[in-house]
gemmi code that builds the backbone of each chain (N, CA, C; Angstrom):
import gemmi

chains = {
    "A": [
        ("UNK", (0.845, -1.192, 0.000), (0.000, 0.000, 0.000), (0.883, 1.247, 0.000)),
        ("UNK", (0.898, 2.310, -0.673), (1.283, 3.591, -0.689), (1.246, 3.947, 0.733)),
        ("UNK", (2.454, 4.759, 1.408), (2.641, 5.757, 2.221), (2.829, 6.918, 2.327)),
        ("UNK", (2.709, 7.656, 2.744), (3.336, 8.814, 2.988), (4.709, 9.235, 4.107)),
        ("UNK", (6.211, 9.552, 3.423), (7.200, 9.153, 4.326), (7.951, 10.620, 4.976)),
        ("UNK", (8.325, 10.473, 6.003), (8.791, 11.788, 6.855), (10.045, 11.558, 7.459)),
        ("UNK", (11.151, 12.569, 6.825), (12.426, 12.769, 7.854), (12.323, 13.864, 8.171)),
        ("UNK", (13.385, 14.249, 9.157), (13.544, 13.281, 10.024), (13.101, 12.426, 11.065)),
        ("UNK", (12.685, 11.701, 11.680), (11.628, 10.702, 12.668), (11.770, 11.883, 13.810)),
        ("UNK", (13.463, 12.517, 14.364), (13.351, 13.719, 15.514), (14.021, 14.475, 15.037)),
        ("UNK", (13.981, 15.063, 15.141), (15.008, 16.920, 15.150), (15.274, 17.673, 16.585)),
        ("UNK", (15.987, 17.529, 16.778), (16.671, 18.486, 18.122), (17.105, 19.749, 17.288)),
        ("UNK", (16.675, 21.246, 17.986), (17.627, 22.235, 17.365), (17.565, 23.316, 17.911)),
        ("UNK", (18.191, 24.266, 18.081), (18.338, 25.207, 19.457), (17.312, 26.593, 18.886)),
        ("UNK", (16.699, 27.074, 19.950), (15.997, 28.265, 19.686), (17.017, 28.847, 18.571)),
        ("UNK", (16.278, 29.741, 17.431), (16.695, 30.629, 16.879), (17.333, 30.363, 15.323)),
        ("UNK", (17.419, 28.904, 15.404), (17.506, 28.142, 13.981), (16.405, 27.718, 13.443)),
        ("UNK", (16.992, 28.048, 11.780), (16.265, 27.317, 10.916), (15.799, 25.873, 10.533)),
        ("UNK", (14.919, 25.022, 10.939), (14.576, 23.843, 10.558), (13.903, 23.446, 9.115)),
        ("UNK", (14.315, 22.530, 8.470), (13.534, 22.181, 7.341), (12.645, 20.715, 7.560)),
        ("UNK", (11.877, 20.513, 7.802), (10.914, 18.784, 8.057), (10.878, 18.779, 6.106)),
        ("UNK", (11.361, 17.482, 5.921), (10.886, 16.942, 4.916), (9.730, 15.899, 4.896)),
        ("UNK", (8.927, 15.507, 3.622), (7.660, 14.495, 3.626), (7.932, 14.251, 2.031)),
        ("UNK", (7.547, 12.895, 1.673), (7.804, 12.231, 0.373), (5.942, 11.951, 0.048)),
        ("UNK", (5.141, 12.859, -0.297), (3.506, 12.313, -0.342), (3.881, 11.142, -1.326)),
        ("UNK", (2.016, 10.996, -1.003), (2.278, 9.186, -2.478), (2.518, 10.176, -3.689)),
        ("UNK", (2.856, 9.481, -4.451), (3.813, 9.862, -5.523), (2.597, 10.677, -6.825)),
        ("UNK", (1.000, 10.020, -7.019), (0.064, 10.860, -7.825), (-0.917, 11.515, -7.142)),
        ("UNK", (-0.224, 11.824, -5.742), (-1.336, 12.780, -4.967), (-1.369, 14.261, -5.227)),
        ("UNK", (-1.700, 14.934, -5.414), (-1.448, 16.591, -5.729), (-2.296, 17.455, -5.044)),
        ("UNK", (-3.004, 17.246, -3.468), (-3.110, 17.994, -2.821), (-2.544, 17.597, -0.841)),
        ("UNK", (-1.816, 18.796, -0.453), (-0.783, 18.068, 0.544), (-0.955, 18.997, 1.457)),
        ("UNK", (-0.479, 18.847, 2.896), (-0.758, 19.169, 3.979), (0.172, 18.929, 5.230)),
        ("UNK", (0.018, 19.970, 6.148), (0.716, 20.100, 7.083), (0.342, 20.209, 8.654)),
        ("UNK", (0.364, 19.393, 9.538), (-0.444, 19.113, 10.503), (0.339, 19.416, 12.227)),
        ("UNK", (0.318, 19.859, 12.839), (1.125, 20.400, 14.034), (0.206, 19.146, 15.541)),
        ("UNK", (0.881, 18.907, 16.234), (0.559, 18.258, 17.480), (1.370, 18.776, 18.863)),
        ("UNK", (0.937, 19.679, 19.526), (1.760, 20.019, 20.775), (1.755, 19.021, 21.522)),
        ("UNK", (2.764, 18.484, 22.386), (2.497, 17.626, 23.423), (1.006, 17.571, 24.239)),
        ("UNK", (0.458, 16.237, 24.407), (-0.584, 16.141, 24.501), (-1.998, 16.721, 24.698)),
        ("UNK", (-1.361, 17.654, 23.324), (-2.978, 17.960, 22.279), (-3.561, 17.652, 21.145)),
        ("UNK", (-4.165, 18.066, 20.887), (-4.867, 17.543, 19.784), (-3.916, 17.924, 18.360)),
        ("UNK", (-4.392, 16.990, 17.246), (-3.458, 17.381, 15.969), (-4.279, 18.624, 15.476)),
        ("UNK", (-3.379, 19.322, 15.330), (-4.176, 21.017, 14.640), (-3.495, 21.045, 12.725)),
        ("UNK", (-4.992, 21.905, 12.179), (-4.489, 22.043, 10.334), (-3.303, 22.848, 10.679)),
        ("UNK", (-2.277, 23.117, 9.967), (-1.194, 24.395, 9.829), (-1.148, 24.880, 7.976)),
        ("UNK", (-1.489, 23.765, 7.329), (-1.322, 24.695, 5.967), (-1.469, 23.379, 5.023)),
        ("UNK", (-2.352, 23.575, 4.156), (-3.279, 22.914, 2.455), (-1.692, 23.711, 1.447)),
        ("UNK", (-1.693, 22.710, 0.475), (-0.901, 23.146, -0.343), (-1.417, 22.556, -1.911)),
        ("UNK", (-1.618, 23.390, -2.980), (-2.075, 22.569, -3.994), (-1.350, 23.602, -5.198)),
        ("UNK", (-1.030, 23.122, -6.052), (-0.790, 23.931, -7.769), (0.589, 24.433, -7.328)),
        ("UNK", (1.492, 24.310, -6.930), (2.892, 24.895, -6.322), (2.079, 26.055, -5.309)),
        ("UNK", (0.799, 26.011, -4.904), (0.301, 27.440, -3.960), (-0.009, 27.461, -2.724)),
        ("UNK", (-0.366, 28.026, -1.376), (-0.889, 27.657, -0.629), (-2.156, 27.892, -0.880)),
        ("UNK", (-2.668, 26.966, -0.748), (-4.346, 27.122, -0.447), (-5.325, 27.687, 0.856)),
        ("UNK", (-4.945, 27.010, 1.652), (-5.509, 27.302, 3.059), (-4.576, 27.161, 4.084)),
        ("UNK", (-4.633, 28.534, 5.014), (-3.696, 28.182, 6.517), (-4.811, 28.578, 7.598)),
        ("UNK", (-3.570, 28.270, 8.574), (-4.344, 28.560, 9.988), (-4.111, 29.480, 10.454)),
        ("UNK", (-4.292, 30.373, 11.441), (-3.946, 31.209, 12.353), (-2.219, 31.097, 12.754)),
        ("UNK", (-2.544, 30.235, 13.371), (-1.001, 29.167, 13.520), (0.010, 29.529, 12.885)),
        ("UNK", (-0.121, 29.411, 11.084), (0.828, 29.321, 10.262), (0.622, 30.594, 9.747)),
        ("UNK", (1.998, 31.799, 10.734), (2.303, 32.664, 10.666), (3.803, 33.102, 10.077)),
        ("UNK", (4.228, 34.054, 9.668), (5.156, 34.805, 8.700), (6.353, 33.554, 9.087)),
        ("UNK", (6.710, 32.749, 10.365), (7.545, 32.035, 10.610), (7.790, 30.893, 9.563)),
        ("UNK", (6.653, 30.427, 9.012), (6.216, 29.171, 8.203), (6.669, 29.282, 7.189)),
        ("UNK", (6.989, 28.096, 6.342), (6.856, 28.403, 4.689), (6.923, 26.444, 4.375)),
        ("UNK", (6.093, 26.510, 3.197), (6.070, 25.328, 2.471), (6.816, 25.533, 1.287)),
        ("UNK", (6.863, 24.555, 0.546), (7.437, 24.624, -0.575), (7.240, 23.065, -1.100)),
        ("UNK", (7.364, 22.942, -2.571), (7.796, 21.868, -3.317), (8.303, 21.667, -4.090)),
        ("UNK", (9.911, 21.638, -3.793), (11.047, 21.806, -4.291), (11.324, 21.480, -5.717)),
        ("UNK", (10.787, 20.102, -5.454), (10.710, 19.064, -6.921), (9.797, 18.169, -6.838)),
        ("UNK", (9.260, 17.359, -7.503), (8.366, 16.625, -7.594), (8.165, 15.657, -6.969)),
        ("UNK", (9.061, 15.023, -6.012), (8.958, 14.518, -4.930), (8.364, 15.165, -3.223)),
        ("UNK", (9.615, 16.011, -3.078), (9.354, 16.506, -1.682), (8.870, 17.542, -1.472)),
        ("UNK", (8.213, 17.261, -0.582), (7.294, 18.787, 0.007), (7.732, 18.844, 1.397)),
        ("UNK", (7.827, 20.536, 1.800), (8.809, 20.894, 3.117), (8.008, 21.680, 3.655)),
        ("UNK", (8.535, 21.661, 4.967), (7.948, 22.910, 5.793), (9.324, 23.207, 6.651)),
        ("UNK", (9.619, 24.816, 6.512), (10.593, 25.135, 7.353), (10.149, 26.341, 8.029)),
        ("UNK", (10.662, 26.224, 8.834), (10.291, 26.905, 10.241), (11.807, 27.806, 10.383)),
        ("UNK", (11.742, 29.481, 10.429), (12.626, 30.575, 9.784), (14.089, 30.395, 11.268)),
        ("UNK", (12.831, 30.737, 12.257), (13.758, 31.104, 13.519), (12.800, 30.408, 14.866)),
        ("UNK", (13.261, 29.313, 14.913), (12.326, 28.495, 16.000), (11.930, 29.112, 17.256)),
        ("UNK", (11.192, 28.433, 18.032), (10.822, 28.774, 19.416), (10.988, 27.793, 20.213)),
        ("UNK", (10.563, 27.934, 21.493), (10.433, 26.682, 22.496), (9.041, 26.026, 22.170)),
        ("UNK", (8.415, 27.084, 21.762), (6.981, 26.837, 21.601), (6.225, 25.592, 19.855)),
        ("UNK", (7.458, 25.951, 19.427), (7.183, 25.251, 18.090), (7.780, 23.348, 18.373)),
        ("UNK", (8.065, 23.170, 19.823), (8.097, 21.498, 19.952), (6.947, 21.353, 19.967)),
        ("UNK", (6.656, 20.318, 19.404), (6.131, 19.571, 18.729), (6.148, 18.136, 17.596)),
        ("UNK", (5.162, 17.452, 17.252), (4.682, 16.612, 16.549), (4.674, 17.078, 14.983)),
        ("UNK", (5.101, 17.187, 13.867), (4.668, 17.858, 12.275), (4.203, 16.747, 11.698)),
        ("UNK", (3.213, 16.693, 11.472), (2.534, 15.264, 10.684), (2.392, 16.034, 9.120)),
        ("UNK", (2.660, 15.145, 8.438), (2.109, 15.465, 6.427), (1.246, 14.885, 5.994)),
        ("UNK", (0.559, 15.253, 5.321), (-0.435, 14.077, 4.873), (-0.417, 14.660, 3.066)),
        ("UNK", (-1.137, 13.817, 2.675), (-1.436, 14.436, 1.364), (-2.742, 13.328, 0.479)),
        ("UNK", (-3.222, 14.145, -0.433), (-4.452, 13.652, -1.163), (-4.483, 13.476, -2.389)),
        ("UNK", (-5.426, 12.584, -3.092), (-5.070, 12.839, -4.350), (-6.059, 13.301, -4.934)),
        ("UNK", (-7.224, 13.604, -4.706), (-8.353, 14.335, -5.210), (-9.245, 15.231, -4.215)),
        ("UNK", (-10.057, 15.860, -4.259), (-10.911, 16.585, -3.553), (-12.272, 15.990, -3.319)),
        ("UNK", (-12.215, 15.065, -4.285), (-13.984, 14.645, -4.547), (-14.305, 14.229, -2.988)),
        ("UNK", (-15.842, 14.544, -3.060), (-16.260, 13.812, -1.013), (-15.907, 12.224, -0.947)),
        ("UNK", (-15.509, 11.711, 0.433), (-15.015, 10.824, 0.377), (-13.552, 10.189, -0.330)),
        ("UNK", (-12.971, 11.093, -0.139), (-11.204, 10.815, -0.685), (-10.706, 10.847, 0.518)),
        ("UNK", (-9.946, 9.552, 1.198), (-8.751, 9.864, 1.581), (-7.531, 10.558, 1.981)),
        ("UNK", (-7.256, 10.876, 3.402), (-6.531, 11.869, 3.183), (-5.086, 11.177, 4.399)),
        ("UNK", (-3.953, 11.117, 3.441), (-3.038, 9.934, 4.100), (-2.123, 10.579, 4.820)),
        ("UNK", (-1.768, 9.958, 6.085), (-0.667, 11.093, 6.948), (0.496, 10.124, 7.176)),
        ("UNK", (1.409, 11.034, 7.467), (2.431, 9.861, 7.490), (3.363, 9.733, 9.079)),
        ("UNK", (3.921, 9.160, 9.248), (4.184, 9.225, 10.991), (4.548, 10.159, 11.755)),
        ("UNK", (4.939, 11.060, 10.776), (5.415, 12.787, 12.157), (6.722, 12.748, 11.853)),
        ("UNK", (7.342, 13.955, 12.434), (8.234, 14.350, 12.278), (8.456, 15.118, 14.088)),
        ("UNK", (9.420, 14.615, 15.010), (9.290, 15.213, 16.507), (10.236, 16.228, 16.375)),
        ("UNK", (9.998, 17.670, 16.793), (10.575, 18.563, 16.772), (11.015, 18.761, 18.377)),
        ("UNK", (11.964, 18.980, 18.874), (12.354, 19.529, 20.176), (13.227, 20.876, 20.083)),
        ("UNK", (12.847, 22.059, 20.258), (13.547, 23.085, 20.059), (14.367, 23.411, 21.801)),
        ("UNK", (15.350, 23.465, 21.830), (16.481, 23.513, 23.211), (16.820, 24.894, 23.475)),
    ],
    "B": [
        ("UNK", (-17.623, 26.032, 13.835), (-16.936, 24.703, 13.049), (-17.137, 23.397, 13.295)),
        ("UNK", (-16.443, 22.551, 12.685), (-17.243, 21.665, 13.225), (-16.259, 20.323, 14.246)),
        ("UNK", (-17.031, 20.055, 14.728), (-17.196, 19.489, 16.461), (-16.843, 17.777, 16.077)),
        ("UNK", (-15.554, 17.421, 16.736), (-15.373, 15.853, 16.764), (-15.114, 15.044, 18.058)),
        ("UNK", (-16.017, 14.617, 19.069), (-15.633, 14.591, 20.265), (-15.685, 12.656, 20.478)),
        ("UNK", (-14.817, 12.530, 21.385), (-14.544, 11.297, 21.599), (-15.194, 10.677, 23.082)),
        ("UNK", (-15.253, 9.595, 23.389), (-15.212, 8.953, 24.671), (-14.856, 7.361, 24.521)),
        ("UNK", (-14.488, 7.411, 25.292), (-13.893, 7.624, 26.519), (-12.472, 8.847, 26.275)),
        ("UNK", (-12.776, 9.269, 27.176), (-11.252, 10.047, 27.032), (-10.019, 9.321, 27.513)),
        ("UNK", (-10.139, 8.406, 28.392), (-8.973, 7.455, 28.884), (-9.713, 6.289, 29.104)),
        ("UNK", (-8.633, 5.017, 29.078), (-9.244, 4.118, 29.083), (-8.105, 2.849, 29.408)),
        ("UNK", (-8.356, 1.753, 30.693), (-7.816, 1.245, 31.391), (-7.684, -0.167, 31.157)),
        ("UNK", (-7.686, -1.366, 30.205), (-7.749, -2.675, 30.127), (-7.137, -3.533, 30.124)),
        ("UNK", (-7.492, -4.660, 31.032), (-6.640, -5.765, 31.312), (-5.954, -6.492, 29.940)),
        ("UNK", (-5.061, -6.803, 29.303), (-4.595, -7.703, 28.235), (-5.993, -8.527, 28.475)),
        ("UNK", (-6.686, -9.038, 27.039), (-7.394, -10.133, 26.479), (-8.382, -9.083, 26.601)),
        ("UNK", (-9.392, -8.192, 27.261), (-9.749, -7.812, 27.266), (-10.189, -6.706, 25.570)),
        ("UNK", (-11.534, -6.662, 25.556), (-12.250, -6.047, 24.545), (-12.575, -4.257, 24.599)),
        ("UNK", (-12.707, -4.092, 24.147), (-13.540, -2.396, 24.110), (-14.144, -1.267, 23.009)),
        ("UNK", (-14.638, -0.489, 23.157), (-15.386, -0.043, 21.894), (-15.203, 1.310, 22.484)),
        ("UNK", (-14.129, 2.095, 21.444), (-14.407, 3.585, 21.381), (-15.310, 4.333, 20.720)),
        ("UNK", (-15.839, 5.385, 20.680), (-16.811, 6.282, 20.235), (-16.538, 7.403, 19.962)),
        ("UNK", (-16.883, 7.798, 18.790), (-16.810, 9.352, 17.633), (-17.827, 9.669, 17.618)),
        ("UNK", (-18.012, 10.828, 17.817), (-19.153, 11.859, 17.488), (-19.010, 12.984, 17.002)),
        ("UNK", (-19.528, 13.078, 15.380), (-19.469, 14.340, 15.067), (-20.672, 15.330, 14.632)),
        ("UNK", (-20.527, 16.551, 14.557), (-21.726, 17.348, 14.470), (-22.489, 17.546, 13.394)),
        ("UNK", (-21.767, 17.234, 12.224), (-22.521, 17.116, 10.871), (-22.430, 16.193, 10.243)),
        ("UNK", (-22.973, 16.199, 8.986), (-22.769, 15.153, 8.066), (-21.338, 14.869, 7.556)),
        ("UNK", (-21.255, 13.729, 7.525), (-19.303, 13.596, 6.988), (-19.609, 12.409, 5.879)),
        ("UNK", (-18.425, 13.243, 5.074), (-18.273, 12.124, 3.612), (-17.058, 11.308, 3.551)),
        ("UNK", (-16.400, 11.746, 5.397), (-15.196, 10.718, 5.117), (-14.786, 10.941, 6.643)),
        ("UNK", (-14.175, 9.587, 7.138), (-14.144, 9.700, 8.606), (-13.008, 8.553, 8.693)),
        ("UNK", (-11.494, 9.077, 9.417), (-10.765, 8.166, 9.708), (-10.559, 8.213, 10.946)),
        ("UNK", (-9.817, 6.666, 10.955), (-9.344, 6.543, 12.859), (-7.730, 6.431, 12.526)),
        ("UNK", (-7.166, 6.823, 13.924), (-6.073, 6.882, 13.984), (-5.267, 5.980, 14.970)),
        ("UNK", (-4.174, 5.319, 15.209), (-3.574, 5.019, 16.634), (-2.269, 5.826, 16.344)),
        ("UNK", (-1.903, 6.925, 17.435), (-0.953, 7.021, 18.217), (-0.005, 6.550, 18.580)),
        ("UNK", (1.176, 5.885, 18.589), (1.686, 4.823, 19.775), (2.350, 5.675, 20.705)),
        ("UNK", (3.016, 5.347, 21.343), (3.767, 5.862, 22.526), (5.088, 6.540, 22.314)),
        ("UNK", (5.493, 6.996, 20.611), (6.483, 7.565, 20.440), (5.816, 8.799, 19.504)),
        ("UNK", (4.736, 8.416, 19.639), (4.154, 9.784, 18.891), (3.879, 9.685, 17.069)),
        ("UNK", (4.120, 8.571, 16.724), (3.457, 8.115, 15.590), (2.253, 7.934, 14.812)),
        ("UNK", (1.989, 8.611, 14.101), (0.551, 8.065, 13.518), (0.474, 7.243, 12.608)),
        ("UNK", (-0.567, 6.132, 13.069), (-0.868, 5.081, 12.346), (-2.080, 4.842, 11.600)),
        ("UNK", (-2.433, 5.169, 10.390), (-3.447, 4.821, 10.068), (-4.061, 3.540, 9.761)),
        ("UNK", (-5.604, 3.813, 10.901), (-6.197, 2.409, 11.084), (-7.498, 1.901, 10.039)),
        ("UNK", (-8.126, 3.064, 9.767), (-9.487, 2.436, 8.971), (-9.381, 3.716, 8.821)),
        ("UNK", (-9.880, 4.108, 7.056), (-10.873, 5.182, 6.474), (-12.438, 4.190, 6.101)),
        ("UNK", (-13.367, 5.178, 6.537), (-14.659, 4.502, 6.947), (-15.576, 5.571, 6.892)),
        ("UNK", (-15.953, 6.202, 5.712), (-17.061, 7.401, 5.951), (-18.164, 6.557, 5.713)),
        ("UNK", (-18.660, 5.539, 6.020), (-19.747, 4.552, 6.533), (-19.629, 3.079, 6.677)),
        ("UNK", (-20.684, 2.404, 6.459), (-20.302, 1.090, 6.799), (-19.378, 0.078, 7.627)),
        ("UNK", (-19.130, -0.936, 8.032), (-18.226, -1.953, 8.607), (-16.671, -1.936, 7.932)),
        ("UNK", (-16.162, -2.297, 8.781), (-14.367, -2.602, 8.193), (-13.719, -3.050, 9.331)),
        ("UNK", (-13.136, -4.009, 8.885), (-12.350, -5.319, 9.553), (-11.031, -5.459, 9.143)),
        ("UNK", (-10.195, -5.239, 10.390), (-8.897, -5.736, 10.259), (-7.910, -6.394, 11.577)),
        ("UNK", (-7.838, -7.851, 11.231), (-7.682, -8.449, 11.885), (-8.366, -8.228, 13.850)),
        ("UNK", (-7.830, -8.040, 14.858), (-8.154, -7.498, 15.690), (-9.315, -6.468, 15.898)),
        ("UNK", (-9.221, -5.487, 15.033), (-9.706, -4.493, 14.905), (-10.691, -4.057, 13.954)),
        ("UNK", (-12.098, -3.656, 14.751), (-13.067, -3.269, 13.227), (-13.422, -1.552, 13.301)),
        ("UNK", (-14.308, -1.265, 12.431), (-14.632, 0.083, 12.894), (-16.266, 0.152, 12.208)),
        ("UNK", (-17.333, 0.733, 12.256), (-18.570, 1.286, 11.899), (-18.669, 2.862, 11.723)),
        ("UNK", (-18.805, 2.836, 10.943), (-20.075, 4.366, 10.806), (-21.160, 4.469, 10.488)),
        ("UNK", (-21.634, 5.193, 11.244), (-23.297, 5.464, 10.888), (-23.320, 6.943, 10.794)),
        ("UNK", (-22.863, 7.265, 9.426), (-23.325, 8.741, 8.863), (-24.589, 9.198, 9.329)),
        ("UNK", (-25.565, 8.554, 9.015), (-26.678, 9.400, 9.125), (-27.120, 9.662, 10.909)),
        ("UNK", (-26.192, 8.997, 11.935), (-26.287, 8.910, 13.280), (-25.358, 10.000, 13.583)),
        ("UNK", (-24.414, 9.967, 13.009), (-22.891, 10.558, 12.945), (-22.307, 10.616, 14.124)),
        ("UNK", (-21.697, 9.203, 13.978), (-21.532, 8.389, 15.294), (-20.160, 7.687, 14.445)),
        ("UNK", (-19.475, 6.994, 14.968), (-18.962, 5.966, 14.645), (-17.949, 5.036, 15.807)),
        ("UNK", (-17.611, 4.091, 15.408), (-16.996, 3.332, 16.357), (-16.226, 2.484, 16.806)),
        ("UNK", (-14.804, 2.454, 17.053), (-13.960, 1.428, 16.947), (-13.793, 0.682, 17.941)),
        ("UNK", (-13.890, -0.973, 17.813), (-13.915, -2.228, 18.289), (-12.567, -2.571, 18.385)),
        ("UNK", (-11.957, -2.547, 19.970), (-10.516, -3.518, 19.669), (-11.200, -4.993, 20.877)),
        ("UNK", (-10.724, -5.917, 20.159), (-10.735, -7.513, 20.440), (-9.471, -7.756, 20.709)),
        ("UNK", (-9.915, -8.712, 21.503), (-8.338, -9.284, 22.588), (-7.299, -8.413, 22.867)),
        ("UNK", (-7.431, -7.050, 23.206), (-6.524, -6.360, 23.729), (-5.203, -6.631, 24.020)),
        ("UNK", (-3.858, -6.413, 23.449), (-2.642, -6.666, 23.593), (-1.865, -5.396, 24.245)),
        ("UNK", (-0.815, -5.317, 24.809), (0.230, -3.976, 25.418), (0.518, -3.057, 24.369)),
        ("UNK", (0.697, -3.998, 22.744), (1.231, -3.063, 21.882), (-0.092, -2.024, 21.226)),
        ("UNK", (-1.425, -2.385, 22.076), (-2.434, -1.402, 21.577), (-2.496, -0.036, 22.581)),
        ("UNK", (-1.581, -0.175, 23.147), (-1.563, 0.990, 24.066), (-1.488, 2.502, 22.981)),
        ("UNK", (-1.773, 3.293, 23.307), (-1.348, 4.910, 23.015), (-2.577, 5.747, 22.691)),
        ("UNK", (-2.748, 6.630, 21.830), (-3.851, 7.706, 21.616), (-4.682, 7.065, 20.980)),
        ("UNK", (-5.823, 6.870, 20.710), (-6.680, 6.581, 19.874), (-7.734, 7.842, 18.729)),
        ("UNK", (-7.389, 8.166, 17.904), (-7.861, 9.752, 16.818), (-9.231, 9.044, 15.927)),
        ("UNK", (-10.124, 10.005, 16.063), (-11.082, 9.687, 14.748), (-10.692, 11.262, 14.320)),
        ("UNK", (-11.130, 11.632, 13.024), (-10.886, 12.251, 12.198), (-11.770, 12.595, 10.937)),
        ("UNK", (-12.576, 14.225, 10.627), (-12.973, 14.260, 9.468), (-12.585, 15.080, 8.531)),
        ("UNK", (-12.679, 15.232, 7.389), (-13.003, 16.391, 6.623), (-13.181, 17.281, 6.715)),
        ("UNK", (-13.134, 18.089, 6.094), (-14.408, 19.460, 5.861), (-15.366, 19.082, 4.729)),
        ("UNK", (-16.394, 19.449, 4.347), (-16.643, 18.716, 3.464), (-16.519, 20.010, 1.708)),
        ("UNK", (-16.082, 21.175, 2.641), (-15.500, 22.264, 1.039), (-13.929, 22.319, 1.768)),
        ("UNK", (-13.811, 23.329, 0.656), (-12.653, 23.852, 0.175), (-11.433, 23.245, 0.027)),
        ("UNK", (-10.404, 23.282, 0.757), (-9.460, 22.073, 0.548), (-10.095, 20.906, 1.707)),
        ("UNK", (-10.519, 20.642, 2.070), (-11.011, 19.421, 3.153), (-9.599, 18.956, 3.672)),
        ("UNK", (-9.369, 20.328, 4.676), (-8.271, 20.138, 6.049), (-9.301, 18.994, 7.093)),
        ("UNK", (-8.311, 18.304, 7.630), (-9.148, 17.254, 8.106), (-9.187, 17.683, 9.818)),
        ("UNK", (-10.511, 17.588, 10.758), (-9.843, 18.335, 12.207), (-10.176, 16.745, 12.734)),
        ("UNK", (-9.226, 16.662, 14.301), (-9.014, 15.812, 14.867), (-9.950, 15.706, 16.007)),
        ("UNK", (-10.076, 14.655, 15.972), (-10.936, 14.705, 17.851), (-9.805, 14.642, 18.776)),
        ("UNK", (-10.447, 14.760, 20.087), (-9.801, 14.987, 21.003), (-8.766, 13.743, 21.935)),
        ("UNK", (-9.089, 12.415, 20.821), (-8.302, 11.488, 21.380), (-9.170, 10.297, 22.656)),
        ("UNK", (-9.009, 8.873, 22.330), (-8.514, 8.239, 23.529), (-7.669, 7.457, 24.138)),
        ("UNK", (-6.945, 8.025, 24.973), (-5.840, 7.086, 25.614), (-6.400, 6.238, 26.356)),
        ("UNK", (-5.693, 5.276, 25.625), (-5.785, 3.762, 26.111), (-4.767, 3.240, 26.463)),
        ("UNK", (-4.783, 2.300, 27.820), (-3.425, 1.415, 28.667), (-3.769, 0.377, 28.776)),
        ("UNK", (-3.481, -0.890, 27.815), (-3.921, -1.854, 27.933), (-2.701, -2.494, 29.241)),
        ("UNK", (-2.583, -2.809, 30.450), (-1.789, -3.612, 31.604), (-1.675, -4.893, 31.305)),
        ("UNK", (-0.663, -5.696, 31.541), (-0.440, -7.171, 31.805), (-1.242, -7.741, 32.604)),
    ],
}
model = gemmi.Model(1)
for chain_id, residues in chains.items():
    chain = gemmi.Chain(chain_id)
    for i, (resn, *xyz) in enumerate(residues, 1):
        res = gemmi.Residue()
        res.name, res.seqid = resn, gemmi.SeqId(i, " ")
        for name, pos in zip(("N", "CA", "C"), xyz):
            atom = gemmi.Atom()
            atom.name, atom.element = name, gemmi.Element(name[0])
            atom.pos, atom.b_iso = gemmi.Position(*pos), 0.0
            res.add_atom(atom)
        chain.add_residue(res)
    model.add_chain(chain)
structure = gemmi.Structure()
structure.add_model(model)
structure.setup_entities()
């Protein structure tokens, strides 16, 4: 069965650096996503990505954020100048259609610990 | 917006032991997944199920759209079913960001 794959599994990195989370969606999906989990809360949206554009963000996903899709494989989210506040869970998911009832596949996270 | 609430919110079972979690959401949904958690913070996807029965091994799940309810069955409870338990929907416009319920943790004990 198709996955959706995420490095790194953790990231350690000190306030004030740049992080990049990579995600590999299934390979003919073309709408993708970015999902945040604070320690034991709930998984929150952070940002829809479709046509090389963003589509939809959250509150959340402020001037700090940025997606991208570099090449036709990977889709990123980097985070400019971290916080303490940005540990966390980064889950990806991605889709391959919009129609009701599609699927929408996530892949195991990405653990952020900012020091 | 719309509302995905779970129960049990925690949940305590002996190994061999059975149980049935519960989703509730506030509107109509055209697509509804469950999730497990494990204990390193992983998500596992368990069943997409925006209605009907689904069976996998141990584990089944139901929806009843038009109840908008749904419900996951774990049988013979093992240690490695321990961690969060997520249902999950749609939106049913725009990009269909999917929101999470609130989780149940489950400790299955020896």
């Amino acid at each position: 069965e198709p996955e959706v794959t995420q490095t790194p599994s953790h990231q350690v990195t000190q306030m004030g650096q740049e992080v990049i989370l990579r995600c590999v969606p299934i390979s003919n999906h073309l709408y993708f996503y970015w999902y945040r989990q604070i320690l034991g809360q709930k998984v929150e949206f952070l940002v829809s990505f479709y046509n090389n554009e963003i589509s939809e963000k959250s509150e959340i996903f402020d001037d700090q954020f940025s997606v991208e899709r570099p090449d036709g494989s990977n889709f990123t989210l980097k985070i400019r100048s971290t916080k303490l506040e940005d540990s966390a869970m980064y889950f990806c998911a991605s889709r391959g259609a919009l129609r009701a009832g599609s699927e929408q596949y996530f892949g195991p996270g990405t653990r952020l610990t900012v020091t | 917006g719309i509302q995905v609430e779970q129960s049990p919110p925690d949940l305590i079972l002996q190994e061999g032991a059975n149980s049935t979690l519960r989703c509730n959401f506030s509107d109509s949904v055209n697509n509804l997944q469950w999730f497990h958690q494990n204990p390193w913070g992983q998500l596992i996807n368990l069943f997409y199920i925006p209605s009907g029965t689904k069976q996998n091994g141990r584990l089944s799940a139901t929806t009843v759209a038009t109840e908008r309810y749904s419900l996951l069955y774990i049988s013979s409870s093992q240690t490695t079913d321990s961690g969060v338990y997520f249902c999950a929907r749609s939106a049913s416009g725009g990009y269909q960001k999917v929101t999470f319920g609130t989780g149940t943790k489950l400790q299955v004990i020896p």
